[in-house]
C-alpha positions as CSV (number, residue, x, y, z in Angstrom):
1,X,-73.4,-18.7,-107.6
2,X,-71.7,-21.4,-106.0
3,X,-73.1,-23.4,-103.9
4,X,-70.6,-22.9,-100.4
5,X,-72.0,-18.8,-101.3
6,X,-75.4,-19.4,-101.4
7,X,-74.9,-21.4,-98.2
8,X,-73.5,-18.9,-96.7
9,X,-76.1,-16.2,-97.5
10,X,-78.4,-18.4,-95.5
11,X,-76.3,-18.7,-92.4
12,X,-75.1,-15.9,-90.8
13,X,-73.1,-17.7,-88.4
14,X,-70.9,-19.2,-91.0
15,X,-68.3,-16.1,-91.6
16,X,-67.3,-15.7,-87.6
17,X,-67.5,-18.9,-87.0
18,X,-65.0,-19.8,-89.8
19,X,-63.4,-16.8,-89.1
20,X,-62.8,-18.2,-86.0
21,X,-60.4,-20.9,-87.8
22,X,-58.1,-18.1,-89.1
23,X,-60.0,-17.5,-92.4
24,X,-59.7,-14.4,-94.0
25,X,-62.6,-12.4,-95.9
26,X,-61.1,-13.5,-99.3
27,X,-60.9,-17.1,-97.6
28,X,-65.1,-17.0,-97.3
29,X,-65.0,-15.5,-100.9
30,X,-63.6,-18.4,-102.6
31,X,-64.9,-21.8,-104.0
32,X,-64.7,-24.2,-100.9
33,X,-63.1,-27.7,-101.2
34,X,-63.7,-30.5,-98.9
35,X,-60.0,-32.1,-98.1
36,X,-61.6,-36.0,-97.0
37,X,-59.3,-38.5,-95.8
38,X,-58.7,-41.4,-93.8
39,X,-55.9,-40.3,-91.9
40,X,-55.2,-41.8,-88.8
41,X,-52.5,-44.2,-86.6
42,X,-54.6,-47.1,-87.7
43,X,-52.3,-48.6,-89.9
44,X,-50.3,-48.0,-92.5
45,X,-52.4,-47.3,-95.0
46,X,-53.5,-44.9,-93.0
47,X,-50.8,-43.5,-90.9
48,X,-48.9,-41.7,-93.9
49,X,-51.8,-40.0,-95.7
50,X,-51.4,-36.2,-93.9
51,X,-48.7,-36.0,-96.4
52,X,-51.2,-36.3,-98.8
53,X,-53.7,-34.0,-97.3
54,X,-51.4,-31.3,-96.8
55,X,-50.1,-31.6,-100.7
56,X,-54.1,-31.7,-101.9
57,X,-54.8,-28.6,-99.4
58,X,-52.2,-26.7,-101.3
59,X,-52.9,-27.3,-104.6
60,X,-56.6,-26.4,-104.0
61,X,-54.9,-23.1,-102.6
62,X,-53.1,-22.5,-105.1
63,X,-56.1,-22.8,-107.7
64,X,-57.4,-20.5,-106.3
65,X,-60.1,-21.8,-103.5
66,X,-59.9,-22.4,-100.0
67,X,-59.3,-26.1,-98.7
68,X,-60.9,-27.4,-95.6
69,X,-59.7,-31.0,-93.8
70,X,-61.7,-33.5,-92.4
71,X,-61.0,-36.8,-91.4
72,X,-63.2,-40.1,-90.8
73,X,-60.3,-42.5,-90.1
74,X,-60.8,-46.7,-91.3
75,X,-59.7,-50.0,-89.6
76,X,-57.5,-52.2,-90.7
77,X,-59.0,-56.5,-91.5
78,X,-55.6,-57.4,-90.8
79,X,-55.6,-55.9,-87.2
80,X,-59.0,-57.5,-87.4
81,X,-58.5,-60.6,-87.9
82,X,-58.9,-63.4,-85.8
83,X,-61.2,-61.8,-83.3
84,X,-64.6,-60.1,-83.6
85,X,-62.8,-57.0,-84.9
86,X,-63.3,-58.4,-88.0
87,X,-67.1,-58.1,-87.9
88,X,-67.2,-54.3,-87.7
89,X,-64.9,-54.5,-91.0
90,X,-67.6,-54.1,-93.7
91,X,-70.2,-51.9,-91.4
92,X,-67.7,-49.4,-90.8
93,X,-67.5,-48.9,-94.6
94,X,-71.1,-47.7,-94.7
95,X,-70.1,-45.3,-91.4
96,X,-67.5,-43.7,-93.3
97,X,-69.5,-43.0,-96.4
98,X,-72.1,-41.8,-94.1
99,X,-69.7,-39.1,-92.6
100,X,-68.5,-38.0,-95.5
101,X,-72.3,-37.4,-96.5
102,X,-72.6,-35.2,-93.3
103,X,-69.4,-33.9,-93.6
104,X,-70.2,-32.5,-97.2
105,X,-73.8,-31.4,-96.8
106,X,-73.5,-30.0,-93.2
107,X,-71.4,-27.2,-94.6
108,X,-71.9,-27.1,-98.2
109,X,-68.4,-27.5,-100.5
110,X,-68.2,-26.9,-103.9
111,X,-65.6,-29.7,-104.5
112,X,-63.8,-32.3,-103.1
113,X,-60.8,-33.9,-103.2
114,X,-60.8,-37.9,-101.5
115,X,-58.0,-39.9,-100.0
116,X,-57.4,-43.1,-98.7
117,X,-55.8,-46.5,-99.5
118,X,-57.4,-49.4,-98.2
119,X,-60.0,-52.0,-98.2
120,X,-63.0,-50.5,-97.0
121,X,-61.7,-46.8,-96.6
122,X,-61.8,-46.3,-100.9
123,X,-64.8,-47.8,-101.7
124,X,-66.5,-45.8,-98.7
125,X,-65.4,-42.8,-100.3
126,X,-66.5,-43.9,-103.6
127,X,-69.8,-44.4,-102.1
128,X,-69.7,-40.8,-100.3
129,X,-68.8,-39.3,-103.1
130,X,-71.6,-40.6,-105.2
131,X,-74.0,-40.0,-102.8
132,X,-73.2,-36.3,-102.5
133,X,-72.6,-35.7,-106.1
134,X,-70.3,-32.8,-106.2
135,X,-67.3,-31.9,-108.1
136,X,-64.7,-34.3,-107.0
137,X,-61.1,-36.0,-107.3
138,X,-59.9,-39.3,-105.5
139,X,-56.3,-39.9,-104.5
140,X,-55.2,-43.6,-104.3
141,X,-52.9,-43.7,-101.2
142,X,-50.6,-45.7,-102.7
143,X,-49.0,-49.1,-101.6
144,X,-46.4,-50.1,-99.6
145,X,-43.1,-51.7,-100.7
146,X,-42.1,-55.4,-100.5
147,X,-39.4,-56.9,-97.5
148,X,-37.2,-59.2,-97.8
149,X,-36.7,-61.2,-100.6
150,X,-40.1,-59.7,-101.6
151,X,-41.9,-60.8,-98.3
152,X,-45.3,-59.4,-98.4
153,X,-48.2,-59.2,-95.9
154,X,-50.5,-62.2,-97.5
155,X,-48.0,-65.2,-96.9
156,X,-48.1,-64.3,-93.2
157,X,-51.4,-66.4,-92.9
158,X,-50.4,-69.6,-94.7
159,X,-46.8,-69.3,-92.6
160,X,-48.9,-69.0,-89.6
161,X,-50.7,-71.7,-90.6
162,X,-47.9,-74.0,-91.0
163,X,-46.4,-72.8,-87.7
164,X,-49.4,-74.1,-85.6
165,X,-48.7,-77.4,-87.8
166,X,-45.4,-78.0,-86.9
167,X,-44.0,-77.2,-90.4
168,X,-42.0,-74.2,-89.4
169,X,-40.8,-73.0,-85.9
170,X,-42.2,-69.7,-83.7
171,X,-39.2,-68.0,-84.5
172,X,-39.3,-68.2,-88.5
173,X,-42.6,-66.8,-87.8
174,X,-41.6,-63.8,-86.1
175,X,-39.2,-63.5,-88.5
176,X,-41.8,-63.3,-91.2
177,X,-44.0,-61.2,-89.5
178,X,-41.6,-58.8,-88.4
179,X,-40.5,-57.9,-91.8
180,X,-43.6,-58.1,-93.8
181,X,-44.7,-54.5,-93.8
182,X,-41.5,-52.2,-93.8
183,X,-43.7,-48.8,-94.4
184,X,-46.8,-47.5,-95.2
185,X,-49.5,-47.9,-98.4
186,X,-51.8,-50.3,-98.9
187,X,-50.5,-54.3,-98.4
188,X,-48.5,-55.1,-101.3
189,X,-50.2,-57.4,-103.6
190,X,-53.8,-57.5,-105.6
191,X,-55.8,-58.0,-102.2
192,X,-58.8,-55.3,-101.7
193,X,-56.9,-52.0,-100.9
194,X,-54.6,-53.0,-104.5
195,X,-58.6,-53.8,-106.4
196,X,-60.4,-50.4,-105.2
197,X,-57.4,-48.0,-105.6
198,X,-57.4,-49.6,-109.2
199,X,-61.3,-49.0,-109.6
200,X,-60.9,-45.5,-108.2
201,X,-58.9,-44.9,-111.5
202,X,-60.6,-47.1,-113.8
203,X,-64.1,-45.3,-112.9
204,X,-62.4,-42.2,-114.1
205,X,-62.6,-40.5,-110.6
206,X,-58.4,-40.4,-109.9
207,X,-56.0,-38.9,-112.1
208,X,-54.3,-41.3,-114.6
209,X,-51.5,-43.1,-113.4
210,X,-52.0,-42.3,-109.7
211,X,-53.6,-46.1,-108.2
212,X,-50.6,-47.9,-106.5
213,X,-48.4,-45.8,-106.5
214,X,-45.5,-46.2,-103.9
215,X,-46.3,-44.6,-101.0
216,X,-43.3,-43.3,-99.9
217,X,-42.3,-41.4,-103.0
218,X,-42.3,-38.2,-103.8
219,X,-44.6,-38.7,-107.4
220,X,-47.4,-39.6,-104.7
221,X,-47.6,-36.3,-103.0
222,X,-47.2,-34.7,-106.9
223,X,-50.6,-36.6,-107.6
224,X,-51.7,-35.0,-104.6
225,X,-51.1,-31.6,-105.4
226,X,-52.8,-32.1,-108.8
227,X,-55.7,-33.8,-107.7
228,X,-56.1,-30.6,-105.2
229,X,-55.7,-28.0,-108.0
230,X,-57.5,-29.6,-110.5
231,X,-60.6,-30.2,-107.5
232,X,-60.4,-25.8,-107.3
233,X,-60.7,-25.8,-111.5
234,X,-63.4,-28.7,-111.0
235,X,-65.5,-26.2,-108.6
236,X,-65.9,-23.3,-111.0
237,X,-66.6,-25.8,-114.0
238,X,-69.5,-27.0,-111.8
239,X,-69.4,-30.9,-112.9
240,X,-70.5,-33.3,-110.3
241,X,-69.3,-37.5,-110.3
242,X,-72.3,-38.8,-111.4
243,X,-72.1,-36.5,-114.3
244,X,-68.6,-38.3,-115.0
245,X,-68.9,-41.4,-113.5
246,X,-72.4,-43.4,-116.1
247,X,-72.8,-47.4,-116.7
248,X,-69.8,-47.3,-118.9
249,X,-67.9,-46.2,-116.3
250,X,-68.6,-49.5,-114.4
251,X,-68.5,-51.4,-117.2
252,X,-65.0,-50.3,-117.9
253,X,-64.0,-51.2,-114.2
254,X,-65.2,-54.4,-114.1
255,X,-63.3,-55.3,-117.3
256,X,-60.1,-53.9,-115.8
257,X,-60.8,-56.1,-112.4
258,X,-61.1,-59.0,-114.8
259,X,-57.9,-58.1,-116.4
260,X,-56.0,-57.5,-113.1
261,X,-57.8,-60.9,-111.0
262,X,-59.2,-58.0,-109.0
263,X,-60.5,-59.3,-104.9
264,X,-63.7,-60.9,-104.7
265,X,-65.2,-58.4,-102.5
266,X,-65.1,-55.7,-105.7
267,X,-68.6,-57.8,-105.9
268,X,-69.8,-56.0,-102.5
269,X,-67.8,-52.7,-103.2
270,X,-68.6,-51.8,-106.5
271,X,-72.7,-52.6,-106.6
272,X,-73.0,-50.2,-103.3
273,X,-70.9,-47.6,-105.6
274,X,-73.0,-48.2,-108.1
275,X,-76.1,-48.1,-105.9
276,X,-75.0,-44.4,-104.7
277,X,-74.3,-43.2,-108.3
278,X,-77.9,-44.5,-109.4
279,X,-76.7,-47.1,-111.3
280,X,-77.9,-50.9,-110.9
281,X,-74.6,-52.9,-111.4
282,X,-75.6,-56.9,-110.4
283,X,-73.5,-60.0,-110.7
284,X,-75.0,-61.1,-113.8
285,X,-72.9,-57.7,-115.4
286,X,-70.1,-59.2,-113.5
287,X,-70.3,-62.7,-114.8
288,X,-71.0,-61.8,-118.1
289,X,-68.3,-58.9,-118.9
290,X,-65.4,-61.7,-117.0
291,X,-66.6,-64.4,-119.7
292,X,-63.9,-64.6,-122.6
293,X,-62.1,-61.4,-120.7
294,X,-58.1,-61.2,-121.0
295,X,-56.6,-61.7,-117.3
296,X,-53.1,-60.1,-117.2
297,X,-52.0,-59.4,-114.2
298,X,-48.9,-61.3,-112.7
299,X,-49.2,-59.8,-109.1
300,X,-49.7,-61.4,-105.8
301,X,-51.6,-63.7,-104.6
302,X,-52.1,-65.2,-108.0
303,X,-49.0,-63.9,-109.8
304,X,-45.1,-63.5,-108.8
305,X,-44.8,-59.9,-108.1
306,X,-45.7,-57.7,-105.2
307,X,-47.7,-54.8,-106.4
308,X,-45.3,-52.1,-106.2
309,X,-44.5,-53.8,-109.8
310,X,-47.7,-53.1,-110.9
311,X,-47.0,-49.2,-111.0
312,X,-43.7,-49.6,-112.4
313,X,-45.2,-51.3,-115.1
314,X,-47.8,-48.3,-116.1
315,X,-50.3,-49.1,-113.7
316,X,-53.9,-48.7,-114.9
317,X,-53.3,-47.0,-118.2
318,X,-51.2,-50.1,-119.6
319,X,-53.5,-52.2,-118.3
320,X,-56.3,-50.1,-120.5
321,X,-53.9,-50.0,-123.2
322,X,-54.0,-54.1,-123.6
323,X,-57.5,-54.4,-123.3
324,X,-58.7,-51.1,-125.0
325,X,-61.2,-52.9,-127.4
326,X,-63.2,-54.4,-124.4
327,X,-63.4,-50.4,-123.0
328,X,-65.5,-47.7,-123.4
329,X,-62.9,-45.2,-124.9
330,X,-65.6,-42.2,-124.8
331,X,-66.3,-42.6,-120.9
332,X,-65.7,-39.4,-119.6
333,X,-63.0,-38.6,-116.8
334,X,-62.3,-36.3,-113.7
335,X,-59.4,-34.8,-116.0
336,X,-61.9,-33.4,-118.5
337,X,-61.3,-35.7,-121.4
338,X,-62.0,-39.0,-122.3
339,X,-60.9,-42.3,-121.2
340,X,-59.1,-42.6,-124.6
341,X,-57.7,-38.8,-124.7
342,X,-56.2,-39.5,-121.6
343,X,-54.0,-42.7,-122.6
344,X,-53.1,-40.7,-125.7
345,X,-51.9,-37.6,-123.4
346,X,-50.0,-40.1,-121.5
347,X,-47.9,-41.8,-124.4
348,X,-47.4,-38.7,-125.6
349,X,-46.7,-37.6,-122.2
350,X,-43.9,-40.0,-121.7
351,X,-45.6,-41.9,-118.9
352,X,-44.9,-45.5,-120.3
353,X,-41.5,-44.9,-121.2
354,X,-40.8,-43.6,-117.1
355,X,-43.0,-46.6,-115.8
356,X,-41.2,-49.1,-117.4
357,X,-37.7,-47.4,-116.6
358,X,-38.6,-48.2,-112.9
359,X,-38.4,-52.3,-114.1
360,X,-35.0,-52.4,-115.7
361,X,-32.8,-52.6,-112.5
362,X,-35.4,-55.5,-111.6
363,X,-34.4,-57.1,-115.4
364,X,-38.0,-57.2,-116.1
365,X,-39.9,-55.3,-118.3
366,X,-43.8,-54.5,-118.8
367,X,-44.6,-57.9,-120.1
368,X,-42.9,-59.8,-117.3
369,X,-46.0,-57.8,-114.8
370,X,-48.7,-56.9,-117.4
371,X,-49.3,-59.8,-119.9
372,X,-50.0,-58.6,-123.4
373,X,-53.7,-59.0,-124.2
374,X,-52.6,-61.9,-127.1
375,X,-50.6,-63.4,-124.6
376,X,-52.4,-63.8,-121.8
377,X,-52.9,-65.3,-117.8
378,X,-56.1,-66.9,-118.8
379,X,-59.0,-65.9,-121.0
380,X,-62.3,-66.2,-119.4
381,X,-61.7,-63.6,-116.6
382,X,-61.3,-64.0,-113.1
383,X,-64.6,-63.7,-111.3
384,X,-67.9,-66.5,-111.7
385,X,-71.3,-66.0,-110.3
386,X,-72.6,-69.4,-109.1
387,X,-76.0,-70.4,-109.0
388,X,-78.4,-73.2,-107.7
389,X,-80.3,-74.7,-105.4
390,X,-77.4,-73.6,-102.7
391,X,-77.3,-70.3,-103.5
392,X,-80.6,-69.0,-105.4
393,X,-79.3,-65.3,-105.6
394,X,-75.6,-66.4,-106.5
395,X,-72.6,-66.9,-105.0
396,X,-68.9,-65.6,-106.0
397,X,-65.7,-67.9,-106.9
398,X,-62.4,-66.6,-107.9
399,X,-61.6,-69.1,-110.3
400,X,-58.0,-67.9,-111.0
401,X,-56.7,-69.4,-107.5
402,X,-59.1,-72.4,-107.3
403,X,-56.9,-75.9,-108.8
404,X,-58.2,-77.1,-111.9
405,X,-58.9,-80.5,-109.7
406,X,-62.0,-78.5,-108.2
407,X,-64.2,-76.5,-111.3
408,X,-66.3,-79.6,-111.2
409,X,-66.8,-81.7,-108.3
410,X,-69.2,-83.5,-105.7
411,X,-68.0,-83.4,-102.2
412,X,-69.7,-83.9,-98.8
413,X,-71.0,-81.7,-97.0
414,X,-69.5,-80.5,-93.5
415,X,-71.9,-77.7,-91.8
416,X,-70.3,-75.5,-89.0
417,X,-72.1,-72.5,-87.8
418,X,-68.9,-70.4,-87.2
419,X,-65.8,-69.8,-88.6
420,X,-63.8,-71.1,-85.0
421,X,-65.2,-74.1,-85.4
422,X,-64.6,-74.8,-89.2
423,X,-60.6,-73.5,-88.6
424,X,-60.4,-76.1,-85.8
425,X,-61.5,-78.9,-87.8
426,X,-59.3,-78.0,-90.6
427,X,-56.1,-77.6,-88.6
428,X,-56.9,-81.3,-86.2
429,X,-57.3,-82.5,-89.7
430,X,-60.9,-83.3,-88.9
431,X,-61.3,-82.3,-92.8
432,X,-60.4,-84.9,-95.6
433,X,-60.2,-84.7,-99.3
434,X,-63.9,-84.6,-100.9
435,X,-65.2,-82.4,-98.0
436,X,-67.0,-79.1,-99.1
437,X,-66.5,-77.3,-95.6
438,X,-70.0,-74.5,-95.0
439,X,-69.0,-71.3,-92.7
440,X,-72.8,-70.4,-92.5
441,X,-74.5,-67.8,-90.4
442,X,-71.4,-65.0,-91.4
443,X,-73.3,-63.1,-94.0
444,X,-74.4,-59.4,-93.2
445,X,-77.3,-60.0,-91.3
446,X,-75.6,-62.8,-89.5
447,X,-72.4,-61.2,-87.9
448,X,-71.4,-58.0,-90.5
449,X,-70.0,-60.4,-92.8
450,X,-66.4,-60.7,-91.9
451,X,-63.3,-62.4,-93.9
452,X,-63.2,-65.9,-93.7
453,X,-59.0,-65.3,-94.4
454,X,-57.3,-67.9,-91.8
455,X,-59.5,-70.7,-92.9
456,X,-59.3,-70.2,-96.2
457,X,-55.0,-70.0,-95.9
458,X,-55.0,-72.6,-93.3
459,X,-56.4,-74.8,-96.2
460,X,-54.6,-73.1,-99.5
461,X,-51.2,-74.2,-97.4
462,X,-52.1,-77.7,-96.9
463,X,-50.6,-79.3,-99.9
464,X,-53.5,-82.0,-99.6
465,X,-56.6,-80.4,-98.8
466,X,-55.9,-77.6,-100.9
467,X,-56.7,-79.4,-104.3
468,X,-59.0,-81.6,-102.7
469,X,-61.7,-79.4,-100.6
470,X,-63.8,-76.5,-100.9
471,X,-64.9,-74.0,-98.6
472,X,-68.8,-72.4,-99.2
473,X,-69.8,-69.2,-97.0
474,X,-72.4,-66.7,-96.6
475,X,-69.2,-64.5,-95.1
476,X,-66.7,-63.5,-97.6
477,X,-62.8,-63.8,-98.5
478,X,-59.8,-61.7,-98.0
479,X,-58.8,-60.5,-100.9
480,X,-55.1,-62.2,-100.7
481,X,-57.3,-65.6,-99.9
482,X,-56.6,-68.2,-103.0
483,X,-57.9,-72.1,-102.9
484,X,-61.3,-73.1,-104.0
485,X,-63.5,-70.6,-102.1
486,X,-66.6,-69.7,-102.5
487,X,-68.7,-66.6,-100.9
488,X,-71.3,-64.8,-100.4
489,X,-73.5,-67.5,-101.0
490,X,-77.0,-65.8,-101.3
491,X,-79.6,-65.9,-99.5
492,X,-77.5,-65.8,-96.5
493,X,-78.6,-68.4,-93.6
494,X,-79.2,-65.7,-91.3
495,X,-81.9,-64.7,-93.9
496,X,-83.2,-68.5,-94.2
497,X,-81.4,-69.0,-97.3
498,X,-81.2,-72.6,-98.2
499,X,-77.6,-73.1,-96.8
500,X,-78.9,-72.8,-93.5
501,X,-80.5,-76.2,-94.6
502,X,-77.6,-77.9,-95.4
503,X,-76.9,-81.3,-93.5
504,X,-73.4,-83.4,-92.5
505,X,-72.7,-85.7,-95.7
506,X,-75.2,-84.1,-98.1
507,X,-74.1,-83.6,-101.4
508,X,-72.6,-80.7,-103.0
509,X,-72.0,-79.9,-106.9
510,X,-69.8,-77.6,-108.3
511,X,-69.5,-76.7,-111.4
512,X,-67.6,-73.1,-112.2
513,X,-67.9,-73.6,-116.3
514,X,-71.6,-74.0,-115.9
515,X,-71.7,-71.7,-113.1
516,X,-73.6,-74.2,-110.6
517,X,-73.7,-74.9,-107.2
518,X,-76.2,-77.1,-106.0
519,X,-77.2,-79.8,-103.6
520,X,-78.0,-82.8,-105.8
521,X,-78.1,-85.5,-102.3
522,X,-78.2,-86.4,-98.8
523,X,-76.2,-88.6,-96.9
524,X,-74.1,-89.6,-99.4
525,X,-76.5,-90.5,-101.8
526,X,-77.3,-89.0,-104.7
527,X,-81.0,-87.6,-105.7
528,X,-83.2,-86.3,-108.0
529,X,-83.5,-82.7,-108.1
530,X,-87.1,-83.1,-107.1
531,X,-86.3,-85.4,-104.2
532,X,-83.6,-82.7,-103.2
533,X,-86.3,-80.1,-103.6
534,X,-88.9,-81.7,-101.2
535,X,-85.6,-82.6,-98.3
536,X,-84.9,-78.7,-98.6
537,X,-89.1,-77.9,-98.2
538,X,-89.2,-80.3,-95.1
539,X,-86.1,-78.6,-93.6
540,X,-87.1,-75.6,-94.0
541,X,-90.5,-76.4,-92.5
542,X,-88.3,-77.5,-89.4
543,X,-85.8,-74.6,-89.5
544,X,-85.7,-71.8,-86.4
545,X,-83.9,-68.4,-87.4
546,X,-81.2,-67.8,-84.6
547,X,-81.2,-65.0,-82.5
548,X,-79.1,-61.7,-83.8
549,X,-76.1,-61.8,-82.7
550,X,-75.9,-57.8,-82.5
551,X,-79.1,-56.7,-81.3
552,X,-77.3,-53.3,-80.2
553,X,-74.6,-50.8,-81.4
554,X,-73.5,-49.9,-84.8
555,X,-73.2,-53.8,-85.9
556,X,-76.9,-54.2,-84.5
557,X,-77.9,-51.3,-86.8
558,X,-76.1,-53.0,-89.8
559,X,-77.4,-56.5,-89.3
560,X,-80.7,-55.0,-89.1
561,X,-80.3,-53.4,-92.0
562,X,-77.6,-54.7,-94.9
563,X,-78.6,-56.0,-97.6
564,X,-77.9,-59.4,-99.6
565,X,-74.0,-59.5,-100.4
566,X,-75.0,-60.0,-104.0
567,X,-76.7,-56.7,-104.1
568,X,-73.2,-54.9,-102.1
569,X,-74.3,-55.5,-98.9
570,X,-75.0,-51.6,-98.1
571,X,-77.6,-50.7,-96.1
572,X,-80.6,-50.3,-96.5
């Protein structure tokens, strides 16, 4: 019996009450599907998606069961950004996969189909849907297109930037950002919302060839439609996610992240997927599947294209097809067949040949977006985990946008204890070359862990500093944020972790080929690790936590409660 019946046995209240709605008797009779989505006026990865919901609702009536809606609408970071917004960015990722957890079990569905497009909205629903375990099928919500001359959301921060420098005037800057979104999807390059539609598909959880699409096209609500009747076929087969979605499922995901230069904050997004599914995915599987992997990708913020380009160039499966002797071909997907059945279905399908069709009034062709795997961006991944003195439990670097000037060097340290402050001393030029500039006490405990995104551009667009600094934080990164960056440096300082200890002028090595970052000397000298050592005990003997910032409300609940970025920062 399925599970919405035997529910129903149980509750007598259920029939009128759904009756109520306008359900028939055949209605209550059927396999029940859970229609999830993010829909909402909250931006435009949001604002489009009833399309989507109302394609998914009738292809799970026309298989046969009875679709329900529900909504649990995101934020948007870039709305966020530049206030305290920000810090409810990654908490309300946890809320959302919490509602869909009460959502699912309050009623009892026997499938469900998933959609959404952005940052923290997919992974949530990743999370939701490994923590409820039914039958279920994610829809990508596509991305946006490009404006002008291939204007697209992330260069509104370094243009900013350079307005408040004098560089450019107020009204180039309107210009800019009144052209840099021109409809809805997910921002247009490899940022977040781009990464976690792409894992979506690479975990085997959306249908192939559905991440990044473009938004406003009719193939989107096609997907839809499918993912709805193939969540009514899923319902009487009776398999759940985490009978789809095993190890090798992540394991495949994070080698298509390293092939794509997938966002840094994958490294909080997909352990806390993990962590839902039952599966114990750390940075050390991170670190080690990016060594010696192909990166292909030639999309914004790293590359040249805007990520409408991506799809046009067969999307996931060409990525898979480059790098399908780093995959697990036999990892199971939502379609019913294997990873490697499905990109044989495809080619016979005639997918590639339409995907690349799409690039020929642009004069490129697949190779000009997707690198072949001989031929490729770079060859030890994208991603490195960091460890030392500074950061015990690691920290994160995307090496493919930090100079080649910056994998190893000393600098001084420059401590601030908020982002404000750091942004202000970048942009009075306060900062010089050789200056390793700490954002501390914005981890998850500290303030929800928000984007450190206009620092980090306001020093990526000075020709100078950019090749010459490096910024360290317990917070994290955008993921359009390039420059030599490094996050979610563990233990954070709200925690005591020893970058709460760090001084003005101490001295700061990094090292991304050995994957080090470590004090090695104080003010501006150089030491022994053991005289470092017993500086950081007497510290530490001296060191006061802070008060919480949040001591109530939903970001007092998650400061009390998330845990280290390096494990996904979830709560606990």
């Amino acid at each position: 019996m399925l599970s919405s019946q035997k529910v129903r046995a149980l509750a007598p209240e259920m029939d009128p009450l759904r009756m109520g709605m306008g359900w028939t008797r055949e209605d209550l009779e059927r396999p029940q599907v859970l229609v999830e989505s993010t829909y909402g006026d909250s931006h435009p990865g949001s604002a489009h998606l009833n399309r989507l919901v109302e394609a998914a609702v009738r292809g799970a009536q026309d298989g046969g069961a009875k679709p329900a809606r529900y909504f649990a609408t995101d934020i948007c970071d870039g709305m966020a950004q530049g206030h305290d917004g920000i810090n409810y960015s990654l908490a309300h990722r946890d809320l959302i996969a919490g509602m869909i957890e009460v959502h699912a079990n309050a009623t009892t569905f026997d499938a469900g189909v998933f959609i959404s497009s952005c940052d923290k909205a997919v992974p949530a629903q990743l999370m939701g849907i490994g923590r409820i375990d039914i039958p279920a099928v994610m829809v990508p919500g596509g991305v946006m297109a490009a404006g002008p001359d291939l204007l697209t959301l992330e260069q509104i921060g370094k243009y900013s930037a350079m307005q408040r420098r004098g560089e450019i005037t107020q009204e180039q800057l309107t210009y800019y950002k009144h052209h840099a979104c021109p409809g809805c999807g997910a921002c247009s390059f490899m940022g977040t919302a781009s990464t976690m539609q792409i894992m979506a598909e690479a975990l085997g959880l959306a249908l192939p060839g559905t991440a990044l699409m473009p938004a406003e096209e009719p193939e989107l609500e096609e997907a839809a439609y499918r993912a709805g009747l193939r969540a009514a076929e899923l319902a009487r087969e009776g398999v759940t996610a985490r009978q789809i979605v095993t190890r090798e499922s992540f394991e495949n995901a994070v080698m298509v992240h390293a092939a794509i230069s997938g966002s840094t904050n994958s490294l909080l997004h997909l352990p806390a997927i993990a962590h839902e599914f039952g599966v114990d995915l750390d940075a050390e599987t991170f670190d080690r599947l990016h060594r010696g992997a192909h990166y292909l990708l030639d999309i914004r913020p790293a590359g040249r294209w805007p990520a409408q380009f991506f799809h046009y160039a067969g999307g996931v499966p060409a990525v898979m097809e480059e790098i399908r002797s780093m995959l697990h071909l036999d990892a199971m997907t939502v379609t019913g067949h294997t990873l490697g059945e499905n990109l044989e279905r495809l080619h016979a399908d005639g997918f590639f040949a339409r995907c690349e069709a799409r690039l020929r009034p642009w004069n490129l062709t697949r190779a000009d977006v997707i690198r072949p795997f001989d031929d490729p961006i770079g060859r030890d991944g994208a991603i490195a985990i960091l460890k030392g003195n500074l950061a015990p439990e690691g920290a994160v670097v995307k090496h493919t946008a930090v100079p080649r000037e910056m994998f190893q060097a000393t600098l001084r340290a420059r401590p601030f204890d908020c982002e404000e402050d750091a942004i202000e001393a970048v942009l009075r030029h306060d900062i010089r070359p050789g200056d390793a500039v700490f954002i501390r006490y914005e981890g998850p405990r500290g303030s929800g862990m928000p984007e450190m995104f206009y620092t980090t551009e306001a020093i990526a667009s000075d020709p100078e500093l950019g090749r010459a600094i490096a910024l360290i934080t317990d917070g994290r990164f955008s993921g359009a944020s390039k420059g030599p960056a490094i996050g979610h440096v563990s233990p954070e300082a709200a925690a005591g972790g020893p970058i709460a200890l760090v001084e003005e002028g101490d001295l700061i090595r990094i090292d991304i080929p050995a994957r080090v970052l470590a004090i090695v000397g104080v003010s501006g000298r150089a030491c022994a690790p053991e005289e470092v050592e017993r500086i950081l005990h007497e510290r530490r003997a001296r060191w006061q936590p802070r008060p919480p910032r949040y001591t109530r409300g939903v970001l007092g609940l998650y400061c009390r409660c998330a845990a280290s970025p390096m494990k996904g920062g979830y709560m606990e």
